[in-house]
Each structure stands twice: as structure tokens, then as C-alpha cells.
N, C-alpha and C positions, 0 to 999 in steps of 0.2 A: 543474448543477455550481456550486460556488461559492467562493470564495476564504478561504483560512484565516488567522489571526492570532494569533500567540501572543507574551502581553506577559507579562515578567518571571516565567515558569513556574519551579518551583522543586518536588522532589519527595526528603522527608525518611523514611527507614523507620526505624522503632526496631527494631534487631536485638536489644537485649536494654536491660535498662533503664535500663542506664548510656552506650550506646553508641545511637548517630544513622549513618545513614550518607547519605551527601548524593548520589542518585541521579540527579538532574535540579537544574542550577544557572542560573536567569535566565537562560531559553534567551527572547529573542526572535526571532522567526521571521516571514517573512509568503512563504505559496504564492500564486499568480499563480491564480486562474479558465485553468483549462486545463493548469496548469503539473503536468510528472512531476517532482520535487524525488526525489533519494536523500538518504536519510542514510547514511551512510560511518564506521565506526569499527570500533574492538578491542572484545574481548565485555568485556560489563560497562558501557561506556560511558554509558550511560542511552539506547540508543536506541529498546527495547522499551520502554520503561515511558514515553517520550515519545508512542508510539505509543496505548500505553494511557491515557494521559492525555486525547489528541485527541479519542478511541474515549467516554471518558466510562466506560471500565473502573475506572481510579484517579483521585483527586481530588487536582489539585495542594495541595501544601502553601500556596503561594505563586501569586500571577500571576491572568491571565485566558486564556481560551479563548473567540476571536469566529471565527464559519463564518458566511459571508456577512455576514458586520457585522453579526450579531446573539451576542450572547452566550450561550456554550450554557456556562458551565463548571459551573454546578451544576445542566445537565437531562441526566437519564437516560440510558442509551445506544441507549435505543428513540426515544429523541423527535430525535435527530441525523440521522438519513438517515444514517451513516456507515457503508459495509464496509470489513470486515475477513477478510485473506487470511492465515492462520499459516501457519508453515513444512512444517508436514504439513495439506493440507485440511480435515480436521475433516466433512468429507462424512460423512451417513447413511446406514450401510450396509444398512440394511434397506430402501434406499429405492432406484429406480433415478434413472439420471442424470437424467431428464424430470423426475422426482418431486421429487428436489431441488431441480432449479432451481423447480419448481411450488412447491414450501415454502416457499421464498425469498419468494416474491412474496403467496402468503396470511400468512404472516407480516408482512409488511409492510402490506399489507392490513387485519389485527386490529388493529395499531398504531396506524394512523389512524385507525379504530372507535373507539377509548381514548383518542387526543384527542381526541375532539369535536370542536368547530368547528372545527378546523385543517383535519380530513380534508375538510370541503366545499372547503376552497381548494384540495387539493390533486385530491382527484377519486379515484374508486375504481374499479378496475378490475374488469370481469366477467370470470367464467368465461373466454369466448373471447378476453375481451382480453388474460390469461393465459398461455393456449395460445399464442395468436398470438405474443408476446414471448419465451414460450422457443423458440418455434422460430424466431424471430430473430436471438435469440443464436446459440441452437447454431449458427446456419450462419454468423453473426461467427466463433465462434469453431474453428470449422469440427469440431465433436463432434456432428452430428448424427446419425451410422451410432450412436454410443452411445449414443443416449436414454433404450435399453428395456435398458440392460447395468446392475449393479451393480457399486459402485464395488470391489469383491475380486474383477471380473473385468476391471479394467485396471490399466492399468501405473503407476508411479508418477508416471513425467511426465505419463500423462493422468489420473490424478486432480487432480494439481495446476493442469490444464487446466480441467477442471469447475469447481473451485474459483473459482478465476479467474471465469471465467463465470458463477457463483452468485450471485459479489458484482454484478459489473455488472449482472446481468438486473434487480434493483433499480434502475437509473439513480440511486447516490449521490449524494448533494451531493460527498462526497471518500471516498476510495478508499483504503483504507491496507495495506501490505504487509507482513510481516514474514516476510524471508527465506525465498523463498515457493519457489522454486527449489532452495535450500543444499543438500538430500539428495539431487538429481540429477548424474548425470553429466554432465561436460563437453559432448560433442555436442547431449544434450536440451536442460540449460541453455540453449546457443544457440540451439536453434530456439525453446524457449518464449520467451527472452527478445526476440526479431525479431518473433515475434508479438503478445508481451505490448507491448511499444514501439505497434506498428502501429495496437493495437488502440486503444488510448490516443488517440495519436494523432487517428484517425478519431472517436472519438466524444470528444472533447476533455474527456475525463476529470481532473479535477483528482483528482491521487495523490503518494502519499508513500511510497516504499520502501525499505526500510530492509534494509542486508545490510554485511557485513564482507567484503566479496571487492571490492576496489579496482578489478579490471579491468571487474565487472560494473557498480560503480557509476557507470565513467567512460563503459562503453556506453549503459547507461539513460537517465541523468539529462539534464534542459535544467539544472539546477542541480542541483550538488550539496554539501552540508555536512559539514565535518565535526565529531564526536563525540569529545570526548577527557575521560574524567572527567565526563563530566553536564556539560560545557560545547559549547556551539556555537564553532569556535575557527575557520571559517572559512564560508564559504560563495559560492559563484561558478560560474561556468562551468566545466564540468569540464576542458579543456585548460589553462585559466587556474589552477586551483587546482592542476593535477599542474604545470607549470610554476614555479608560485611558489609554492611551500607557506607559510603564514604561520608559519613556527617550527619550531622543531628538530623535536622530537615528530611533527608533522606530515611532514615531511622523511623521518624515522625510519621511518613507516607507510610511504611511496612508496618509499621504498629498494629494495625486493625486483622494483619491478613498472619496471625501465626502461625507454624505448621500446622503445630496440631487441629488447629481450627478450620486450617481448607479441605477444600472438596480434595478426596486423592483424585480425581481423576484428571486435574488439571497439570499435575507434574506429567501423567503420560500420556497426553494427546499427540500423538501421529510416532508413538514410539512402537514398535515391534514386540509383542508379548516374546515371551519365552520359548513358546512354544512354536514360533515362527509363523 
């Protein structure tokens, strides 16, 4: 795992040739080694193309991008160690669930073949060490009965389960999400999201997730930011930041979601009851 850094990020698209539109503004950022960070905003905000940016899908206009204190912003998105979780899985459907996550990992695998000297530091996994790793995961992530199923014979919350699971089975340096739950129902949501927390958690995964649903942002995150226009306009502890919003606009967004009007159980997702 490792700690992310983002100075003075800035992402400019030309929609037509007279017009610029400023989708990412001098976002500085810095995620914790271990730390789940949300990012929280209205659609449009720049918080996918932030995401992509991280990913080494898009290349800031502006700024740097340091993962582990080293600077990754102009290497590839194969050379970053980084997954990447969309909001629909993106699983291969001619492949079964094993197979996937197995692709995952020979992918990864070729990758470090193509650096060169890098992959001796990092080491390459055989065959069984393979094997061994996805059936690791799957029982983290508790999909092991699905190994031998394809992904158009399950459900949508457990495809997004595999999903999940595909990314980690690489052990990323960082982890990144993008509204990876949003087409689930409310009860699924919950359970994935207790798990997703957990799982985190446990394997002290440094992650970034990104969703417009306030109540899930405030369960997620050990920090959470918010997005307003391609700007970072707050960032903190999510009781702290629904408490004091820094500014109107911000204010504006929490309005709908009162205490007393949420679900409790979104304040304790992946907290330890009392009783241990």
C-alpha cells in the first residue's frame, strides 16, 4: 500500500474551440498509507476525472501526481500498481469468476515482464502462487461457491462483489472506486458497503471513493472531501464536516440528509458494536 499526493492538479477539456471547461481546479490532496478517503459531490463536480487522473487514464493539465513519494504523473497506467473499481464491474463475461480474478493477476504479471528490472524487485508469482491468491480473496471476500459461475449468472450486487475482489487480488498500491455500488439497491448497498469497509479495513488498503450519495459517503469514509465545481472545498472527518459545512453550497448539499432523518445504520458501518 502506499500513500498518495496530489499538488496543484488542474484538468482543462476543450469542448469546442473557442470554449475550455475547467473540470479539475488546484486540487491538493494528500491520502494517509492505509487511509479509505470519499470524495463526496453533485454530478459533474470533477470527481471521476480526478479519479482518472490518479489512475494515469488522463493527464493533468496542471500539477503533480506522487504514490509513495515517488512521482508517477507522466507513467503509464500499467506502471502504477493502481485499481480501478467503475460503477458497473467491467468483468469478462466469457470468463468465470476464478478466471477473472486469474487474469487479474497474469496481467499483472506481463506488466512487470515489460519493466524489466523493476519486476526483479518486486518478484513474480507462479502458477500456484496464483491459484493460491485467488482463493484467498475469494474467501476474504466471501465468493468462493462462485468461482466456476459467470459473471451473467449472478446478481448485480455480486458482480460488483467480484469486481471488488479483482482489484484487490492484485494487492494495489491504491485502490480507487468509482461509484461502484450507485445501481444497487438500498439493502445490497448496505451489505456491500459493511463489507467493502471491513475488507479494507483488514487488509489496510489505501482507497479513494468516489460517490454522490452523502449518507454513504459519511458511512465510508475515515475522511471525507468535498467536490464542488473541480474544486476540493472541504476535507475532514465526516461527522466534522456534516456538522460544519464550510459554506453555503456545501450547507446546501447536506440539507436534505438531517440527522434525524437518516437511516442510523449509516453512521455504524464497519464499526465494532459494544459488545465486541
Amino acid at each position: 500500500m502506499a500513500s498518495l499526493q496530489l499538488l496543484g492538479v488542474s484538468k482543462v477539456f476543450a469542448s469546442k474551440p473557442t470554449r475550455e471547461v475547467q473540470a479539475v481546479q488546484s486540487v491538493d490532496l494528500e491520502v494517509k498509507d492505509g487511509e479509505l478517503l470519499v470524495l463526496f459531490g453533485p454530478s459533474g463536480s470533477g470527481k471521476t476525472t480526478l479519479l482518472r487522473i490518479i489512475a494515469g487514464l488522463e493527464q493533468p493539465t496542471a500539477g503533480r501526481v506522487l504514490l509513495g513519494g515517488v512521482e508517477v504523473t507522466q507513467q503509464p497506467p500499467r506502471e502504477r500498481n493502481v485499481a480501478f473499481v467503475f460503477q458497473h464491474g467491467s468483468l469478462y463475461g466469457h470468463l468465470t469468476v476464478e478466471q477473472n480474478l486469474t487474469f487479474a493477476l497474469d496481467q499483472q504479471r506481463a506488466s512487470r515482464s515489460w519493466w524489466g528490472s523493476g519486476s526483479a524487485a518486486r518478484g513474480e508469482l507462479s502458477n500456484q502462487q496464483i491459484a493460491a491468491r485467488v482463493r484467498e480473496v475469494a474467501e476474504q471476500a466471501g465468493i468462493t461457491a462462485w468461482l466456476g459461475r459467470r459473471p451473467a449468472e449472478l446478481s448485480g450486487g455480486e458482480q460488483q462483489r467480484v469486481a471488488v475482489a479483482r482489484a484487490l487480488v492484485r494487492q494495489p498500491q491504491l485502490l480507487l472506486m468509482d461509484e461502484p455500488f450507485s445501481s444497487l439497491d438500498l439493502p445490497v448497498r448496505q451489505t456491500l458497503v459493511r463489507e467493502l469497509k471491513q475488507q479494507l479495513r483488514e487488509q489496510q488498503q489505501t482507497a479513494i471513493y468516489v460517490t454522490h450519495d452523502l449518507a454513504e459517503a459519511l458511512a465510508v469514509a475515515d475522511r471525507v472531501g468535498v467536490l464542488i465545481g473541480g474544486q476540493l472545498r472541504q476535507i475532514g472527518d465526516p461527522r466534522e464536516v456534516f456538522a460544519k459545512p464550510a459554506g453555503d453550497q456545501i450547507a446546501a448539499l447536506f440539507a436534505p440528509l438531517r440527522l434525524t432523518e437518516r437511516p442510523g445504520w449509516w453512521w455504524n458501518v464497519g464499526v465494532p458494536s459494544s459488545g465486541g
